[in-house]
Each structure stands twice: as structure tokens, then as C-alpha cells.
Backbone atoms as SQL, in Angstrom:
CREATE TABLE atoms (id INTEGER PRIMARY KEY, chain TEXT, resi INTEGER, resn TEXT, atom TEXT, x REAL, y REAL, z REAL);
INSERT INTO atoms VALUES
  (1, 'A', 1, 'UNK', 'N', -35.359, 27.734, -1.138),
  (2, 'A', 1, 'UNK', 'CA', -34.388, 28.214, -2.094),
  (3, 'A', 1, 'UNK', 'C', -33.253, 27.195, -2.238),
  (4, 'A', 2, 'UNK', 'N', -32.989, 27.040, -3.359),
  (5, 'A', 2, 'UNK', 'CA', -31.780, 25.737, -3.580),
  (6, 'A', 2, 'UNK', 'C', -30.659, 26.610, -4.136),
  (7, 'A', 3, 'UNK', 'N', -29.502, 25.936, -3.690),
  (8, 'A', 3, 'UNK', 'CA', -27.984, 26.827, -3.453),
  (9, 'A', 3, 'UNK', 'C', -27.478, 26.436, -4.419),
  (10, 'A', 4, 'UNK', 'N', -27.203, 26.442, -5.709),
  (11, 'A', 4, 'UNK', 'CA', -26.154, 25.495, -6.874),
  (12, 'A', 4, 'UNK', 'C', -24.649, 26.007, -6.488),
  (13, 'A', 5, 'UNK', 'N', -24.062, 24.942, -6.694),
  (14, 'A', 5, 'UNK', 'CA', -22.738, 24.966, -6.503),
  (15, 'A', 5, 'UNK', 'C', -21.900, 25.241, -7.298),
  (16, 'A', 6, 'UNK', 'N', -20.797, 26.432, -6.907),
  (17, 'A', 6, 'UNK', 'CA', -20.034, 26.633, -7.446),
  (18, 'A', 6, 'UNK', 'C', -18.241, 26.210, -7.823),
  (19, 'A', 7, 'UNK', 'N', -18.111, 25.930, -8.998),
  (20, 'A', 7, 'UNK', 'CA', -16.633, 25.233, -8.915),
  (21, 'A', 7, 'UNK', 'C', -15.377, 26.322, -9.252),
  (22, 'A', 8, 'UNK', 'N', -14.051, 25.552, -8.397),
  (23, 'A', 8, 'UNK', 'CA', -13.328, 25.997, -8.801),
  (24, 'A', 8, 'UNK', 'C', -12.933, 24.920, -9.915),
  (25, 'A', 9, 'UNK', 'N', -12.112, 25.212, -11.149),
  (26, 'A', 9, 'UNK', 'CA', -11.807, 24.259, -12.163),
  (27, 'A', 9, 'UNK', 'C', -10.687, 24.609, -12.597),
  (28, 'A', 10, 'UNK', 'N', -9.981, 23.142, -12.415),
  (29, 'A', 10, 'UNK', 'CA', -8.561, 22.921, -12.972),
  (30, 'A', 10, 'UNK', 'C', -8.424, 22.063, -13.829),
  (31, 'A', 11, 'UNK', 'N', -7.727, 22.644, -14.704),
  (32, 'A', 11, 'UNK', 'CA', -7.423, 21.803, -16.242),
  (33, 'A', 11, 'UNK', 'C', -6.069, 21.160, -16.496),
  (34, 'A', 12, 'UNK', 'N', -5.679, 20.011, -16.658),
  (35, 'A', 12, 'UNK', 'CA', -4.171, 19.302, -16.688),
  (36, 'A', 12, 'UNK', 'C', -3.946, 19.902, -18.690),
  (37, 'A', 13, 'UNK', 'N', -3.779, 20.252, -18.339),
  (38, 'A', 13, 'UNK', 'CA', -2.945, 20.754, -19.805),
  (39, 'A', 13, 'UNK', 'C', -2.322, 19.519, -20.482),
  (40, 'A', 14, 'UNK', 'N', -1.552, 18.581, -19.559),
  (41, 'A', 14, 'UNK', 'CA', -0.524, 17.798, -20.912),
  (42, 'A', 14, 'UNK', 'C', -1.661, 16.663, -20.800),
  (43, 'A', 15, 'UNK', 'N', -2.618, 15.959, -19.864),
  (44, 'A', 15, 'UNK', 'CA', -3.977, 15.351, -19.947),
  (45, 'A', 15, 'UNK', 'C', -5.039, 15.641, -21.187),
  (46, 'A', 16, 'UNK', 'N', -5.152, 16.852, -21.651),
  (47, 'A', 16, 'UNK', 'CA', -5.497, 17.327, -22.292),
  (48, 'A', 16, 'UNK', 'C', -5.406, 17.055, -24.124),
  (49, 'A', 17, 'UNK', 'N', -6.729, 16.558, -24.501),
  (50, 'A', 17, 'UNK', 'CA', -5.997, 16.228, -25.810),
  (51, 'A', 17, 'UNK', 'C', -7.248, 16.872, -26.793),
  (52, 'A', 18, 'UNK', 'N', -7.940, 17.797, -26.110),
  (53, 'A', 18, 'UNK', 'CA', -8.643, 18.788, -27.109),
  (54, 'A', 18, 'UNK', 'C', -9.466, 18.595, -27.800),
  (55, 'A', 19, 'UNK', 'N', -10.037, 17.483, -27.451),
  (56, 'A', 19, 'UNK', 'CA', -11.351, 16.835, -28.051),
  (57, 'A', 19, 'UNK', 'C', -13.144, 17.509, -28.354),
  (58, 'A', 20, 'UNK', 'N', -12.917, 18.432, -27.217),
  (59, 'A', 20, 'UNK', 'CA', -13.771, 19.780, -27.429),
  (60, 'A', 20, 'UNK', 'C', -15.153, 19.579, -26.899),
  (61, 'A', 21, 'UNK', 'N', -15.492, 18.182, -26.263),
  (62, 'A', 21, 'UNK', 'CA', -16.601, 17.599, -25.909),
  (63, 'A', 21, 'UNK', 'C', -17.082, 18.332, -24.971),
  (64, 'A', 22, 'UNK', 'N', -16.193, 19.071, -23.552),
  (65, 'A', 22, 'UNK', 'CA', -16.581, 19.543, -22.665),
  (66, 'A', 22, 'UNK', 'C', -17.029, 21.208, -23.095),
  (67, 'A', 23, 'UNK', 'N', -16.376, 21.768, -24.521),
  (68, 'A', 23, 'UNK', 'CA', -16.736, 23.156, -25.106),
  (69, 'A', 23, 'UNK', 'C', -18.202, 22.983, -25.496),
  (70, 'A', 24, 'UNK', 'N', -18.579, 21.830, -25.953),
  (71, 'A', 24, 'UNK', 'CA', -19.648, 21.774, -26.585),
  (72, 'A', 24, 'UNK', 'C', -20.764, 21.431, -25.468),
  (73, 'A', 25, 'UNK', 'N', -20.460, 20.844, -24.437),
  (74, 'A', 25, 'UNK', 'CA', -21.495, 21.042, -23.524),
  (75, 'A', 25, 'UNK', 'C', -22.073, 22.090, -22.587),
  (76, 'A', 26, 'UNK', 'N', -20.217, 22.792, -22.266),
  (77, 'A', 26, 'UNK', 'CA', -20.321, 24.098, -21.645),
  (78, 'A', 26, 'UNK', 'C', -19.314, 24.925, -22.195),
  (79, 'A', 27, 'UNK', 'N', -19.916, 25.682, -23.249),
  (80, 'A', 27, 'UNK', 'CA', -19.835, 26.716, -24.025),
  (81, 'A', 27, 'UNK', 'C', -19.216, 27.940, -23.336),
  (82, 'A', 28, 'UNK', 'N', -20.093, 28.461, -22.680),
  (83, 'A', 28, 'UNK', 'CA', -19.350, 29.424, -21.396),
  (84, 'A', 28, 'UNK', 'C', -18.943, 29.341, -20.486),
  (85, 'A', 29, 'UNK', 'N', -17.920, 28.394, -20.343),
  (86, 'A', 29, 'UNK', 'CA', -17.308, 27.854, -19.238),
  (87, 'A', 29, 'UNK', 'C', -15.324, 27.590, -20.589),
  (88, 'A', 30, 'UNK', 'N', -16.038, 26.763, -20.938),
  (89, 'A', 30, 'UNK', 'CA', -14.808, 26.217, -21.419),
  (90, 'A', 30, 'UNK', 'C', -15.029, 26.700, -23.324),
  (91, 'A', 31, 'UNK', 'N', -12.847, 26.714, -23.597),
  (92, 'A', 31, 'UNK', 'CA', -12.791, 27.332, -24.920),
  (93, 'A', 31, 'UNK', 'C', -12.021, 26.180, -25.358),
  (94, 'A', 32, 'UNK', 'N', -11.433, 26.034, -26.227),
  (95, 'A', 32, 'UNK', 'CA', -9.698, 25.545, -26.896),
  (96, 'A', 32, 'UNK', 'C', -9.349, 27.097, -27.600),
  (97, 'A', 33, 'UNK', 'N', -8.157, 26.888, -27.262),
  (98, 'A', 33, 'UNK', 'CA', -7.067, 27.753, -27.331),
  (99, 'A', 33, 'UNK', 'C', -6.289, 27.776, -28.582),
  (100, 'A', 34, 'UNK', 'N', -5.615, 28.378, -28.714),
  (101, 'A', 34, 'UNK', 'CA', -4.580, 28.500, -30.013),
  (102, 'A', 34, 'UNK', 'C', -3.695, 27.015, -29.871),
  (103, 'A', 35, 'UNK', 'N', -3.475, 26.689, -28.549),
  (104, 'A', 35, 'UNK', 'CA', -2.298, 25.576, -28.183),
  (105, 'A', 35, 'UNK', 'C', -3.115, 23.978, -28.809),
  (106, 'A', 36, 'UNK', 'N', -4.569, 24.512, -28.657),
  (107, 'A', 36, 'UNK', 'CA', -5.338, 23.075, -29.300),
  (108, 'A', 36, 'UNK', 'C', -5.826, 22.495, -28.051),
  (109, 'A', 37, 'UNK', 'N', -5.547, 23.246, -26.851),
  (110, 'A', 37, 'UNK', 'CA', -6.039, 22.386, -25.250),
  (111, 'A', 37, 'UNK', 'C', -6.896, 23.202, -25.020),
  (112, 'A', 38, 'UNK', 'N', -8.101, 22.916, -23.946),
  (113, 'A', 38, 'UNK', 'CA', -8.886, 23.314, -23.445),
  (114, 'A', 38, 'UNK', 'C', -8.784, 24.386, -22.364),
  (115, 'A', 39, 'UNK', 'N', -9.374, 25.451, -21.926),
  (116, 'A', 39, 'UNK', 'CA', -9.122, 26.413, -20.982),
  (117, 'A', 39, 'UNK', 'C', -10.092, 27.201, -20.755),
  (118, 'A', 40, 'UNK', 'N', -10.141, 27.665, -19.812),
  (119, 'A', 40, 'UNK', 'CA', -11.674, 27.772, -18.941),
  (120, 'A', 40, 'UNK', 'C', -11.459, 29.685, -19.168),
  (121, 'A', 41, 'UNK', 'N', -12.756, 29.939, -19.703),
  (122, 'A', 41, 'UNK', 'CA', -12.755, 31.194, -19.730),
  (123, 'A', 41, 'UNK', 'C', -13.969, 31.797, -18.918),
  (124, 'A', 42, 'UNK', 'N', -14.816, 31.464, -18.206),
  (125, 'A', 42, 'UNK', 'CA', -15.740, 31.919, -17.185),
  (126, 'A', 42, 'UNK', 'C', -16.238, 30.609, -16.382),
  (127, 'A', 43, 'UNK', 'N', -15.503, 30.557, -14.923),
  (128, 'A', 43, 'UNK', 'CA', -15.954, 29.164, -14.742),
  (129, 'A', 43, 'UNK', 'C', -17.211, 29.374, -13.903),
  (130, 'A', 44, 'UNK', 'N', -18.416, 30.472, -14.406),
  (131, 'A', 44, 'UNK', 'CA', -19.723, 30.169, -13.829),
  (132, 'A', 44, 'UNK', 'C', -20.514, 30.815, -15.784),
  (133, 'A', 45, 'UNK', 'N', -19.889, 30.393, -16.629),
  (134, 'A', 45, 'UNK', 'CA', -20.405, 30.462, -17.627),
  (135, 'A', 45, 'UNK', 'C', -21.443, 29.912, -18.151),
  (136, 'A', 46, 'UNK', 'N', -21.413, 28.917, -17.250),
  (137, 'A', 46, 'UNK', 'CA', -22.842, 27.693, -17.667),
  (138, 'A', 46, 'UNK', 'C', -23.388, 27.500, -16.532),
  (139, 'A', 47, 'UNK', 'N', -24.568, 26.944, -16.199),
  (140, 'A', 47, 'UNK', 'CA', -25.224, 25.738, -15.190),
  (141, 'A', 47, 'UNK', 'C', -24.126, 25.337, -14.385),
  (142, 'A', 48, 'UNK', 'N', -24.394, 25.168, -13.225),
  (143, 'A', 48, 'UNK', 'CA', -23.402, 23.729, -12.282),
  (144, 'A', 48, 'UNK', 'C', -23.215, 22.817, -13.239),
  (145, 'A', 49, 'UNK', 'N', -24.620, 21.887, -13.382),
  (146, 'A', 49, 'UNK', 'CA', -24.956, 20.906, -13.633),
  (147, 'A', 49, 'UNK', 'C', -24.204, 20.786, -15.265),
  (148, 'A', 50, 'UNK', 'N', -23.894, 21.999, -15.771),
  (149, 'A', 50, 'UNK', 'CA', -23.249, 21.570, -17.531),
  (150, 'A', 50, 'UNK', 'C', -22.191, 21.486, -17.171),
  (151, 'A', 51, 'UNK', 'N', -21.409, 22.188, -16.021),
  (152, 'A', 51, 'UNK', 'CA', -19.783, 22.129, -15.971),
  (153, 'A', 51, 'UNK', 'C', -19.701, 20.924, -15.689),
  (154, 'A', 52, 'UNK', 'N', -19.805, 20.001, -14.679),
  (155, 'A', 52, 'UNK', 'CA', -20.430, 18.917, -14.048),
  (156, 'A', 52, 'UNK', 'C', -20.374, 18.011, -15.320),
  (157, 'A', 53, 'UNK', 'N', -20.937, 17.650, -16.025),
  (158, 'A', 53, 'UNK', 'CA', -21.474, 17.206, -17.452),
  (159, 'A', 53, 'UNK', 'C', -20.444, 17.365, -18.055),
  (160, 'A', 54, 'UNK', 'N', -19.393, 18.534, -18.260),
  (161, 'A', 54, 'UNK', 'CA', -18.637, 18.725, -18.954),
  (162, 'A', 54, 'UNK', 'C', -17.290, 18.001, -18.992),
  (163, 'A', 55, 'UNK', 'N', -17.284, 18.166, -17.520),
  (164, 'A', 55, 'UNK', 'CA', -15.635, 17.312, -16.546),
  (165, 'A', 55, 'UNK', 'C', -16.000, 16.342, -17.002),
  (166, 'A', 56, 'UNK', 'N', -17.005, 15.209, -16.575),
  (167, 'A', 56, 'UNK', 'CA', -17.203, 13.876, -16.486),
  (168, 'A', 56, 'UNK', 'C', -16.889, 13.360, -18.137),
  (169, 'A', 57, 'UNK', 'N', -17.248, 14.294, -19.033),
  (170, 'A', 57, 'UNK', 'CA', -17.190, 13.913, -20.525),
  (171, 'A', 57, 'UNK', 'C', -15.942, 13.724, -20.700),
  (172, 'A', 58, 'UNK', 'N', -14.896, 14.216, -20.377),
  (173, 'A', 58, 'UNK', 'CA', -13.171, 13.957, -20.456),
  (174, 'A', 58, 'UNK', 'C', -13.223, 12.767, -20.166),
  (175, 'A', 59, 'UNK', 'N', -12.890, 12.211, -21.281),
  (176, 'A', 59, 'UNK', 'CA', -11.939, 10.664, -20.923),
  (177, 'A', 59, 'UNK', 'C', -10.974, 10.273, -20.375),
  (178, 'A', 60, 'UNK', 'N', -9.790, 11.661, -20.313),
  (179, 'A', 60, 'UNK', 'CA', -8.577, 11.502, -19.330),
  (180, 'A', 60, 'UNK', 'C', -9.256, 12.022, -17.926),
  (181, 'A', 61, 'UNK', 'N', -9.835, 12.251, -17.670),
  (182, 'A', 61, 'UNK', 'CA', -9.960, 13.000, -16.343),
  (183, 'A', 61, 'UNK', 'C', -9.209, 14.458, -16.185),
  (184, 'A', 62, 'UNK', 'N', -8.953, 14.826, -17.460),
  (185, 'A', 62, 'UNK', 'CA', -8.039, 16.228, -17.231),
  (186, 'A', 62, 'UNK', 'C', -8.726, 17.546, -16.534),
  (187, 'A', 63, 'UNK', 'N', -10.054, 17.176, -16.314),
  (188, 'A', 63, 'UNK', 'CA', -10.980, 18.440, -15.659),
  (189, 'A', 63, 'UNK', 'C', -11.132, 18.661, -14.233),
  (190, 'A', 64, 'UNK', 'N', -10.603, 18.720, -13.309),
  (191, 'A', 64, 'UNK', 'CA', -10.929, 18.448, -12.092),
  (192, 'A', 64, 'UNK', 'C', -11.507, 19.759, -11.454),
  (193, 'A', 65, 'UNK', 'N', -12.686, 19.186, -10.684),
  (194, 'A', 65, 'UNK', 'CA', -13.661, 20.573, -10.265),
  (195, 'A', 65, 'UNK', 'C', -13.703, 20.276, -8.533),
  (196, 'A', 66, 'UNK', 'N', -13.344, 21.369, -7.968),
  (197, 'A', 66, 'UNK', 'CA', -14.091, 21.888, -6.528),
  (198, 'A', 66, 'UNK', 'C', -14.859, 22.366, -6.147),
  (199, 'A', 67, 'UNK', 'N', -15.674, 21.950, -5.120),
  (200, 'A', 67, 'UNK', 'CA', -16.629, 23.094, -4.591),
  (201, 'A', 67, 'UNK', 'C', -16.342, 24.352, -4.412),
  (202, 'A', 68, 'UNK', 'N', -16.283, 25.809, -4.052),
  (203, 'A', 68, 'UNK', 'CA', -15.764, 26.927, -4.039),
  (204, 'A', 68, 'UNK', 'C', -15.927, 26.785, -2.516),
  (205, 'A', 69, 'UNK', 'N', -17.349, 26.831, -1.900),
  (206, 'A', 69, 'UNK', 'CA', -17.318, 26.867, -0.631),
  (207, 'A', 69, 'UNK', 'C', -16.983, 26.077, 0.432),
  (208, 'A', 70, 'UNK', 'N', -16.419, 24.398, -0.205),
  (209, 'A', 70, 'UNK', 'CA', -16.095, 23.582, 0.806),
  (210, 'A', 70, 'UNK', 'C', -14.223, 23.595, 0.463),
  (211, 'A', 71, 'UNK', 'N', -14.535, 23.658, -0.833),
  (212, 'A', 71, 'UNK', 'CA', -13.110, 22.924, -1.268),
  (213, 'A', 71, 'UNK', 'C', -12.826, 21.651, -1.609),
  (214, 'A', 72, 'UNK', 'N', -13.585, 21.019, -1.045),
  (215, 'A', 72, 'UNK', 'CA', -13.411, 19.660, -1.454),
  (216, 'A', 72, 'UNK', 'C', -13.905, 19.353, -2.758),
  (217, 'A', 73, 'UNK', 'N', -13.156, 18.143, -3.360),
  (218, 'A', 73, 'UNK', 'CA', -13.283, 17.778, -4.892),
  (219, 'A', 73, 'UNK', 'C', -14.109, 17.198, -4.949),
  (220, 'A', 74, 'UNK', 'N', -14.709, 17.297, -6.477),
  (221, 'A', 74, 'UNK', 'CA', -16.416, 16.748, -6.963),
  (222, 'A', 74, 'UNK', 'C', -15.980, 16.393, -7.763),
  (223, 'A', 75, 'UNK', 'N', -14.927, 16.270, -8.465),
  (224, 'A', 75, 'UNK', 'CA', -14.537, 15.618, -9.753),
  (225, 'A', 75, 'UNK', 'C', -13.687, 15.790, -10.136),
  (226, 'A', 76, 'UNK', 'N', -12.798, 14.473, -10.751),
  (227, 'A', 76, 'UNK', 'CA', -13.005, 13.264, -10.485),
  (228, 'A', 76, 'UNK', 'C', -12.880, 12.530, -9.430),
  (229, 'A', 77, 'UNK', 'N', -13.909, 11.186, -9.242),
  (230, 'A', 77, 'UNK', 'CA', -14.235, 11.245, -7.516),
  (231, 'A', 77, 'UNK', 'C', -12.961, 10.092, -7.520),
  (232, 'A', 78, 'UNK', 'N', -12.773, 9.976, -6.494),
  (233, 'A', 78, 'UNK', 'CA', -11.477, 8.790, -6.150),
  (234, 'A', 78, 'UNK', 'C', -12.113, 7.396, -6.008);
């Protein structure tokens, strides 16, 4: 049995410039808002692997994701 990982996900708001790339990969995970920034409305809405996909697509790095069960950060890596 394989365990997929779950994130916690934090979004830099003023990083944020609403480009929508990460909505369009993970749909149920991530929205834009009235403000025009991105914001996470179910963060097990998609696949690991699309949220994952989704962060990395930000060009600012405004997505930053944790493991739930370690805590430690998966993205963006240092």
C-alpha cells in the first residue's frame, strides 16, 4: 500500500500575482479570489502529485507546501 502525502499549504499573498497557473492544474485545491490572488479552498482537493505540480508552477515561489505528518517543507526546496 503506498501512503500519498499530505500538505499543509501556505500562500504569500503580496508574492502572489494571480496568474492562475496553479488553479488550472489544481482545480480543487486552489481558487483566485475577488482580491485577484490565489487561495486554497480544499488543500486535499486534488492528487499530491497536482498540488505538487501546482506550487512548482509559481514563478515567485508564493506556494509553499509541508508535509502534514513530518512538517517539514517540500516546497520550495532551499
Amino acid at each position: 500500500m503506498i501512503t500519498m502525502t499530505a500538505y499543509r499549504i501556505e500562500i504569500d499573498q503580496e508574492a502572489c500575482v494571480g496568474d492562475q497557473l496553479c488553479c488550472e492544474i489544481a482545480p480543487g485545491t486552489f481558487r483566485i479570489g475577488a482580491d485577484g490572488k490565489t487561495g486554497v479552498v480544499n488543500p486535499e482537493g486534488d492528487p499530491p502529485q497536482d498540488i505538487l505540480s501546482a506550487a512548482k508552477s509559481c514563478r515567485l515561489d508564493a506556494i509553499t507546501l509541508y508535509d502534514t505528518q513530518t512538517e517539514k517543507k517540500v516546497w520550495p526546496r532551499l
